[in-house]
C-alpha positions, -999 to +999 in steps of 0.1 A: +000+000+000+028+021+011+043+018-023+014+019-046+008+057-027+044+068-036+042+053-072+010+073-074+024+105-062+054+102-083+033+097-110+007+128-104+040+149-097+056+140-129+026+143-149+017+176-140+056+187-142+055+172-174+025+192-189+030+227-168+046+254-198+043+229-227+024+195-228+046+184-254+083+188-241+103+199-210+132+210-208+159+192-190+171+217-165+133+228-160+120+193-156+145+190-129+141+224-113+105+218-110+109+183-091+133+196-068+114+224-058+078+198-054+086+165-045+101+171-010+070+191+000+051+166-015+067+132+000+065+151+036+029+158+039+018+149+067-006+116+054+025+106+035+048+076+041+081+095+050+057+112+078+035+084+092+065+059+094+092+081+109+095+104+136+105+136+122+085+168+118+081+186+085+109+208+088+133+178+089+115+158+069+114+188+039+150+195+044+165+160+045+139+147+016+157+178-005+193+169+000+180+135-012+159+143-043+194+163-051+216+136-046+192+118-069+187+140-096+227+147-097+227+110-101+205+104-130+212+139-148+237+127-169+210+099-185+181+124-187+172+134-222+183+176-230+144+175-232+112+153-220+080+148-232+049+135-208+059+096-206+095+107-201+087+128-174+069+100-157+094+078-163+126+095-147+101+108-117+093+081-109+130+069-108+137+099-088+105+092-066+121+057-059+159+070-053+149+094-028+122+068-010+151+042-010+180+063+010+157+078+026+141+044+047+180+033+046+194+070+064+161+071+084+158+037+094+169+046+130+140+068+130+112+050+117+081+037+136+073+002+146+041-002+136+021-026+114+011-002+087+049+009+082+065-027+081+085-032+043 
């Protein structure tokens, strides 16, 4: 369940990056402006995984989630396209989506909440 919600924010994030200024094609260093600037907010909303499974506030949560989406994009920017249309989009965010989810449970895991709905 846990999964299918990240998958499914990933997805709406990258879709509506993918379709903001033109719904045809984004530009590389726009595309990964936009997701730095979204997906940390988005991933630490207070309902969301990174949130409900770990104790952290949303200030840490934000801030940490950032240097991770970074670390991710700086990873993948060399195998982005110079421009990317709608299925691209999704495509490398949700790649990002699954970077940043994976170091953060493994830099977090000291943090993160025994209970039955946040078991992997």
């Amino acid at each position: 369940m846990r999964i299918k919600a990240i998958a499914l924010t990933i997805i709406l994030l990258s879709a509506a990056m993918a379709t903001q200024a033109n719904p045809e094609v984004k530009d590389k260093k726009v595309w990964m402006e936009n997701v730095e600037q979204s997906l940390p907010q988005l991933l630490c909303q207070e309902d969301k995984y990174f949130r409900q499974c770990f104790k952290t506030d949303a200030k840490e949560c934000q801030e940490f989630t950032l240097l991770l989406v970074q670390a991710c994009l700086n990873n993948a920017s060399l195998s982005l396209p110079a421009a990317l249309n709608a299925e691209q989009g999704e495509y490398w965010g949700q790649m990002i989506g699954r970077c940043t989810y994976d170091l953060y449970s493994k830099f977090m895991k000291s943090k993160k909440l025994d209970s039955r709905e946040c078991k992997q």
